[in-house]
N, C-alpha and C positions, 0 to 999 in steps of 0.2 A: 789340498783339502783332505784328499783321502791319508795322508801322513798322519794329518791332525787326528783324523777318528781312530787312526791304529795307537795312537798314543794316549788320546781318551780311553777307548777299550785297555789298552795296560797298564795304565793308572788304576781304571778301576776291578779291575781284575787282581791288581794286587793288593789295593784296599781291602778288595774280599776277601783275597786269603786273611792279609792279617787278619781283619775281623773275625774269621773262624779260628784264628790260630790262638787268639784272646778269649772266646769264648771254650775253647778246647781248655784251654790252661786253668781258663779263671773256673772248671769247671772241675777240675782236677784236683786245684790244689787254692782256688779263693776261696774254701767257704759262704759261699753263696753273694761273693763280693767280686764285680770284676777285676781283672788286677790290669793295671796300667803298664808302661814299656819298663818303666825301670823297678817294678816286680817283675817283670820276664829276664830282663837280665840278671837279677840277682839269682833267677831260679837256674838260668845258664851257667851263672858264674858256679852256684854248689854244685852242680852234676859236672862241670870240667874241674873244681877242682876236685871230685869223688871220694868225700870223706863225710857224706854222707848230712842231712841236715842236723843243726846241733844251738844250742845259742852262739852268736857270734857278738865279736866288741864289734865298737861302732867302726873302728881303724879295716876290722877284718871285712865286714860288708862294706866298704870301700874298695877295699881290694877286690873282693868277689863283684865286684861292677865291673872293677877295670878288666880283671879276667875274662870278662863278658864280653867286653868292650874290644877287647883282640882279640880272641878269637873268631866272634863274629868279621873283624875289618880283616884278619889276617886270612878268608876267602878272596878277599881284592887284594891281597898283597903287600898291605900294611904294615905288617909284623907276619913275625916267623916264630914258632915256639920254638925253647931253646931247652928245654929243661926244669925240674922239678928239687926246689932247695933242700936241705934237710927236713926240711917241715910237710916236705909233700905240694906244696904251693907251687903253683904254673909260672913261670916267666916266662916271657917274650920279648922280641929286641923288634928295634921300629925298622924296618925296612924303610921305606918313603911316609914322612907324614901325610896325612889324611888333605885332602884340599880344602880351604876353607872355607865353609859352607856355611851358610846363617842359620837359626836354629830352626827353622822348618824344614830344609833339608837336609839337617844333621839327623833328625829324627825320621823323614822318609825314609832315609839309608839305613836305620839302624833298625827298624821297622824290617826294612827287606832284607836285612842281613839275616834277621831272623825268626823270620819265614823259610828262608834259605837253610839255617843251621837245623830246623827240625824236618824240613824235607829230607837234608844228607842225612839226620838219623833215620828215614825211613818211620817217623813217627806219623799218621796219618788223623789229618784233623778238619 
């Protein structure tokens, strides 16, 4: 029993952060609109790849997800960055794929992944 309350307490302990981490963001940079996970990852995906916000085609915010999307999993070891193409563009090679998770918690992980990514920058929120 007392397992279960230390796993209640970090469930919701990290519900919290996200929630502050969303309200940090959407507060930053939503225009007085919350922004949901996959506006956080886009926002991850332009500051890794560091060419600064711009219009993008619809192919390129694709990419800047997936960008997101390894980075964030390559803290567990998912991908490894490998290098930057002519274009400046991040790649990464899959180290082990991801286990598969049904989409709730694909979304809890990706949630605390980043939560994760803005704590290693030292970003406080």
């Amino acid at each position: 029993m007392n397992t279960i309350g230390r796993n209640d307490n970090n469930t919701n302990q990290k519900k919290e952060e996200w929630e502050r981490l969303v309200e940090f963001i959407s507060e930053k940079f939503g225009n007085g609109e919350q922004l949901d996970l996959q506006a956080i990852l886009f926002l991850i995906g332009v500051n890794e790849l560091g060419q600064g916000y711009r219009d993008f085609t619809k192919d390129e915010k694709t990419n800047l997800l997936h960008i997101a999307i390894c980075k964030l999993l390559s803290h567990y070891g998912y991908y490894t960055f490998v290098g930057r193409d002519d274009d400046g563009w991040p790649h990464w090679k899959t180290n082990n794929p991801p286990p598969p998770l049904d989409g709730g918690k694909q979304i809890i992980l990706m949630k605390e992944a980043a939560v994760l990514y803005f704590k290693n920058a030292e970003i406080l929120f």
